[in-house]
C-alpha atoms as one frame of an Amber mdcrd trajectory, in Angstrom:
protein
  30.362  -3.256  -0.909  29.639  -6.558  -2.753  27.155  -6.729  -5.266  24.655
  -7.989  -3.076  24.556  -5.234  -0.769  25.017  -2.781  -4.162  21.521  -4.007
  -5.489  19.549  -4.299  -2.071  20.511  -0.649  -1.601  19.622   0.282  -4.907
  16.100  -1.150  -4.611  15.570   0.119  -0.587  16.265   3.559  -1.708  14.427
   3.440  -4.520  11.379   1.532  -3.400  11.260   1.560   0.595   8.473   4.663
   0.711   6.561   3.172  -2.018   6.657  -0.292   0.096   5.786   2.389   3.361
   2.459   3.507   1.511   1.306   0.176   0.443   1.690  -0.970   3.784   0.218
   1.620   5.421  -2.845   1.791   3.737  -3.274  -1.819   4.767  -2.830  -1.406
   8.136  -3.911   2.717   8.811  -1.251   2.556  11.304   2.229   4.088  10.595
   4.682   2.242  13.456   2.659  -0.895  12.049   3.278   0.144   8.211   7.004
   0.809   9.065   7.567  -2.376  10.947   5.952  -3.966   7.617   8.602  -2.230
   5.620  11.193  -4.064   7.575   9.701  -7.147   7.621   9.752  -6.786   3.532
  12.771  -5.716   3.229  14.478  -8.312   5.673  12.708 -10.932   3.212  14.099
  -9.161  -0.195  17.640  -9.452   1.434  17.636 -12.616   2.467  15.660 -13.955
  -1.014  17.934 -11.571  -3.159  19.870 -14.221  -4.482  16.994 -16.568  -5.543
  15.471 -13.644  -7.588  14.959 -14.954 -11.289  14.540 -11.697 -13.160  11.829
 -12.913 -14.287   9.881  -9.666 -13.998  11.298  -6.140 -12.501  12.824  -6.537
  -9.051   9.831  -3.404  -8.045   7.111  -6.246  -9.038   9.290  -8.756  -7.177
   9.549  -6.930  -4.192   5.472  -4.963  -4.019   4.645  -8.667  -4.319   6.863
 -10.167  -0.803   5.308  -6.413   0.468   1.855  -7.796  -0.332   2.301 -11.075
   0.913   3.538  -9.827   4.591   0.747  -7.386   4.363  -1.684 -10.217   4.220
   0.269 -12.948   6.648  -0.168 -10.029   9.012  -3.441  -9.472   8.517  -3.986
 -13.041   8.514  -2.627 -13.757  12.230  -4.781 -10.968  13.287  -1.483  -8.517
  14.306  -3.073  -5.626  12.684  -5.687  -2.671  13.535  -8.692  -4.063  12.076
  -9.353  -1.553   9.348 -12.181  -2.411   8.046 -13.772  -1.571  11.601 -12.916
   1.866  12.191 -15.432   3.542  13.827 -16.904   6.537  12.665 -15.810   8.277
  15.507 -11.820   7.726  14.095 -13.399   9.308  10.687 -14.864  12.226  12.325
 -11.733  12.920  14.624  -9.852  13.779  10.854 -13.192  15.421  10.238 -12.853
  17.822  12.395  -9.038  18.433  12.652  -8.081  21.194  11.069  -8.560  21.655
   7.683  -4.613  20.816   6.345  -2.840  19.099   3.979  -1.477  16.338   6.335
  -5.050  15.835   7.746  -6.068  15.355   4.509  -3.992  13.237   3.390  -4.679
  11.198   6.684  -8.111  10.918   5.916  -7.566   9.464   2.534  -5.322   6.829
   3.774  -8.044   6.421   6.236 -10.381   5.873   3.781  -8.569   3.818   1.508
  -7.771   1.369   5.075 -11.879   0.869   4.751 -11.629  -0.505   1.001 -11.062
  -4.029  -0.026  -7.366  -5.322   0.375  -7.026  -5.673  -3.669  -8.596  -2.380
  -3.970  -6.183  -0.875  -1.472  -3.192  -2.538  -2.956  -4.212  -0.699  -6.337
  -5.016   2.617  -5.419  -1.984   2.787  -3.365   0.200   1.748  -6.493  -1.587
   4.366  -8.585  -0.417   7.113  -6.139   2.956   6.035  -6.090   2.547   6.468
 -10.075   3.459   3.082 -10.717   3.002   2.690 -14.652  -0.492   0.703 -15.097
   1.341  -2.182 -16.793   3.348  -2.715 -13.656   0.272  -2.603 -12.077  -1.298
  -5.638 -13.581   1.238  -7.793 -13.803   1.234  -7.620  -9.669  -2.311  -7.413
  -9.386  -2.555 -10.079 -11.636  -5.083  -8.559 -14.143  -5.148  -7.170 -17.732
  -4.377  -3.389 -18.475  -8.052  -3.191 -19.404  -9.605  -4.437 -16.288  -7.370
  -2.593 -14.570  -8.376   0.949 -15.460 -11.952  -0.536 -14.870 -10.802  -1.308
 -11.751  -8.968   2.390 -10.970 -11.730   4.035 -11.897 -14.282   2.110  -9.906
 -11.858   2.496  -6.772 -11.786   6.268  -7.275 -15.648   6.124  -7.687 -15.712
   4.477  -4.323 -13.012   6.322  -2.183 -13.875   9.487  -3.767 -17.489   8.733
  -1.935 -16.223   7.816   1.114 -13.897  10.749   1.101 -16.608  12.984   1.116
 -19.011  11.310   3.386 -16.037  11.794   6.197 -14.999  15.033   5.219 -18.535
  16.507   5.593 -19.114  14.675   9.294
């Protein structure tokens, strides 16, 4: 194995179901989300070389994540989101009352916030350290725990309109 291949595998098992939830709770769907992962990934190998180090190759790569996140929400491949229906919402709702239908509500829910929101929260469940955070998000520490808690404020809201339907 060359060094190439050494430090791609490295960073896909470290990083690929971080890269899944990001990209999931941009699109809601999870064939979409894991095609997304591919597409990523296919885009860190072939751009592996050209990597500076100028930040931490997780930064590097949530930021090509983001990017095809958006280029695919951009050419209009993706669910639209930010139009599910209530009907979707209640559906979870009314499943029964588990831990994986929870957890599919909240990613739900998170699909209906704003794209910078999304890519936030979805980095704060991954516990990715808050400094990591806003270097990719592109804000200051400070603004960004304004931001977190804000984004809880909001999903924790939507969370329980749903849940209650």
């Amino acid at each position: 194995m060359n060094e190439k291949e050494r430090v791609f595998k490295t960073a896909f098992d470290a990083y690929h179901q971080k890269i899944y939830h990001l990209c999931y709770a941009y699109t809601g769907d999870p064939d979409i989300a894991s095609d997304l992962v591919q597409d990523t990934f296919l885009k860190v190998w072939e751009h592996l070389e050209s990597f500076q180090h100028n930040s931490a190759i997780n930064t590097w790569i949530y930021r090509i994540a983001v990017n095809t996140c958006l280029s695919f929400i951009k050419v209009g491949k993706r669910l639209q989101t930010e139009k599910i229906n209530e009907q979707v919402l209640e559906s979870f709702a009314e499943a029964e009352n588990t831990v994986q239908s929870k957890v599919s509500l909240l990613y739900q829910c998170i699909a209906l916030l704003q794209e910078s929101d999304r890519l936030i929260i979805t980095m704060v469940l991954d516990e990715i350290p808050y400094p990591e955070i806003a270097e990719i998000a592109g804000v200051s520490e400070g603004n960004l725990r304004v931001k977190i808690h804000r984004i809880k404020q909001q999903l924790t809201e939507l969370y329980q309109k749903y849940e209650r339907v």
